[in-house]
C-alpha positions as CSV (number, residue, x, y, z in Angstrom):
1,X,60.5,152.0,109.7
2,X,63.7,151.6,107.0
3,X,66.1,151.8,110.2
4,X,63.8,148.4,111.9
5,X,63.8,146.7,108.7
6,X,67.9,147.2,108.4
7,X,67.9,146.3,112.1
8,X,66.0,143.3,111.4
9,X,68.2,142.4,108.1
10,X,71.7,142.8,109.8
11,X,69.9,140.4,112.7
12,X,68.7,137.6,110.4
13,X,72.5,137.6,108.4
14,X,74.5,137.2,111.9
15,X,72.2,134.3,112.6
16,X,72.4,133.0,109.3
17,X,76.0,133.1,109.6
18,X,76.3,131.8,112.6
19,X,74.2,128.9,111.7
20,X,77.0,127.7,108.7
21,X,80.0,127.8,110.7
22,X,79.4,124.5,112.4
23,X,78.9,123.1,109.2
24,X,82.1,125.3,107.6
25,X,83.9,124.0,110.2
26,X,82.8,120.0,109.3
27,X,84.0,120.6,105.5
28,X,87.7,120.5,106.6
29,X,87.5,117.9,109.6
30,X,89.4,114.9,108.7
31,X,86.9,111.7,110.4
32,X,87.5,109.8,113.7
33,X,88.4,106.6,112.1
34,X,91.9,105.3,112.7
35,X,94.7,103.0,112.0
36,X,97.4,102.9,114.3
37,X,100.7,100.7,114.2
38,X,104.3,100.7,115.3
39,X,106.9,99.4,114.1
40,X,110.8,98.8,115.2
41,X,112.6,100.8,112.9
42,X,113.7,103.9,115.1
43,X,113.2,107.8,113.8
44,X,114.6,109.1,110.9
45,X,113.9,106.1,109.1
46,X,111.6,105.6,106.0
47,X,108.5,102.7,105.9
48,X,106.3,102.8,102.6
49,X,102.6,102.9,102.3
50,X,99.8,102.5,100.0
51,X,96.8,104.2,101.7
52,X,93.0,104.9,99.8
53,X,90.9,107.2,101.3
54,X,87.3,108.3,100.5
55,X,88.0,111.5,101.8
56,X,91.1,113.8,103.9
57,X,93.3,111.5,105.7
58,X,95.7,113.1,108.6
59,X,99.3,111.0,109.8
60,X,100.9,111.7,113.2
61,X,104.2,110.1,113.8
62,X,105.6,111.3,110.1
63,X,107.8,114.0,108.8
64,X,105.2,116.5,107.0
65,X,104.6,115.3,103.5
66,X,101.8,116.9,101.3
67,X,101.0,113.5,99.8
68,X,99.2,110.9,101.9
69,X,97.6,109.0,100.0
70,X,98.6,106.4,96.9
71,X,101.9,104.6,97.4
72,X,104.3,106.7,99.2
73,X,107.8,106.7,100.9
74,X,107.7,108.4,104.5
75,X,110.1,109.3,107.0
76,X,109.2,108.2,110.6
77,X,109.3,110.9,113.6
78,X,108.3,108.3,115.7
79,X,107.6,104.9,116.2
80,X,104.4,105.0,116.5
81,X,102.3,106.1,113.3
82,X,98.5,107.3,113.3
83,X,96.7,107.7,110.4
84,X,93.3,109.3,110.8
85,X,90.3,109.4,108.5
86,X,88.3,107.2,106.2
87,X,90.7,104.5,104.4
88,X,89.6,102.1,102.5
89,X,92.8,100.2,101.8
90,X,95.6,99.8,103.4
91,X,99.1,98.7,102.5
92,X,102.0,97.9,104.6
93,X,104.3,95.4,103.8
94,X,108.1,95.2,104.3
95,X,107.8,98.1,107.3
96,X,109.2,96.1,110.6
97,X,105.5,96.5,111.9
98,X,105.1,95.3,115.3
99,X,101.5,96.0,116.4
100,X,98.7,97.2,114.2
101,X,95.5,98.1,115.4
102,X,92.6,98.7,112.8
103,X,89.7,98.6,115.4
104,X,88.3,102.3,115.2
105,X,88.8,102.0,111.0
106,X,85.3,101.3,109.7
107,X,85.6,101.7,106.0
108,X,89.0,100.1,105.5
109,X,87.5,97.1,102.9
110,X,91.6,96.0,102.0
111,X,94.5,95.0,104.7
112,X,98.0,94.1,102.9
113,X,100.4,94.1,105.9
114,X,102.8,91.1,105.0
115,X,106.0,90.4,106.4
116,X,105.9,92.3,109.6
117,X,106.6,91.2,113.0
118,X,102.9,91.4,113.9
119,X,101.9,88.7,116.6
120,X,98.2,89.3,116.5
121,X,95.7,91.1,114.5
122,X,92.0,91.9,115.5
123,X,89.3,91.8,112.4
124,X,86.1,91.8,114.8
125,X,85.6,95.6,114.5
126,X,85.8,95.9,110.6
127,X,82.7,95.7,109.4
128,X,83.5,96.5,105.6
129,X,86.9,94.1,105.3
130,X,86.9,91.8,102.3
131,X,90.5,91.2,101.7
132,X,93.3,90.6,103.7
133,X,96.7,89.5,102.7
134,X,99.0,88.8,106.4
135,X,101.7,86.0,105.6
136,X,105.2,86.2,107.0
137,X,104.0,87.8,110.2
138,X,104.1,86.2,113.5
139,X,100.5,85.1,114.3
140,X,100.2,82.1,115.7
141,X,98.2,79.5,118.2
142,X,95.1,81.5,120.1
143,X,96.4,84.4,118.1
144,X,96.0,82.8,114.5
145,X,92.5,81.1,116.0
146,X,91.2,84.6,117.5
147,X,92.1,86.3,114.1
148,X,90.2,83.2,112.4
149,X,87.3,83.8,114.6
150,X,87.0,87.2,114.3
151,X,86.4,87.4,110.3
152,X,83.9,88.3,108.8
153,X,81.9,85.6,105.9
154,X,82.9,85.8,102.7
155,X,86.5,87.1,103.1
156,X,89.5,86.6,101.6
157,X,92.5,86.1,103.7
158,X,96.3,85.1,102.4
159,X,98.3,83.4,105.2
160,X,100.9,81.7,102.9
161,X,102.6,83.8,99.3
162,X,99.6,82.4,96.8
163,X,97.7,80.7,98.5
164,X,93.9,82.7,98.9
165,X,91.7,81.6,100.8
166,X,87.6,82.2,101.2
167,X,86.6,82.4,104.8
């Protein structure tokens, strides 16, 4: 009887166990949102950034760095940088930025990404956005209008150095 109930104990822990390690495994994940950008300054060079997060955040296209978030100087390793997890704001100003796509970043509530070379920037998919500062880059005619569309009420948006505006 003693050796089915030890039997029956050691059965119930490995299930137990087994159970947790999905969720073990979720703890460390870093999310599926994203912001990815490129910009024209080659390898080896640095860009700064000043990224909030509600949680981890993981870059690709970075030399390893132990601090991601807050305002920080990186150096690139590639052209093309991806930042993965839950940001909620986002600044990159000054950083030669030639594309930015913010589509798959839902939480991301604060876009500063002045005086890039960006040509077009795509709000549509940002459901939580309330503040986005974009003069000196280069988006203009359908661009500017598709960007215009694509807000969501109640936003502010700087096109111009001090001059806000309320969507």
């Amino acid at each position: 009887m003693c050796k089915k109930l030890l039997n029956l104990f050691f059965i119930l822990l490995f299930v137990t166990v087994i159970s947790c390690i999905p969720a073990f495994a979720a703890n460390g994940t870093v999310s599926d949102d994203t912001i990815t950008f490129t910009t024209s300054r080659p390898a080896g060079e640095t860009i700064k950034l000043n990224i909030k997060a509600s949680d981890n955040i993981e870059i690709s296209g970075i030399a390893k760095t132990t601090n991601l978030t807050g305002s920080n100087t990186f150096t690139l390793t590639s052209q093309t940088v991806v930042i993965k997890g839950p940001v909620t704001s986002f600044e990159c100003p000054d950083n030669d930025i030639t594309s930015l796509d913010i589509s798959k970043s839902k939480k991301l509530s604060i876009l500063k990404c002045e005086c890039n070379l960006i040509e077009s920037l795509d709000l549509s998919q940002n459901p939580a956005i309330r503040y986005v500062k974009c003069y000196g880059n280069r988006i203009k005619g359908d661009a500017l209008t598709q960007m215009m569309e694509s807000l969501p009420q109640d936003i502010i948006i700087e096109f111009e150095k001090s001059t806000p505006r309320l969507h």
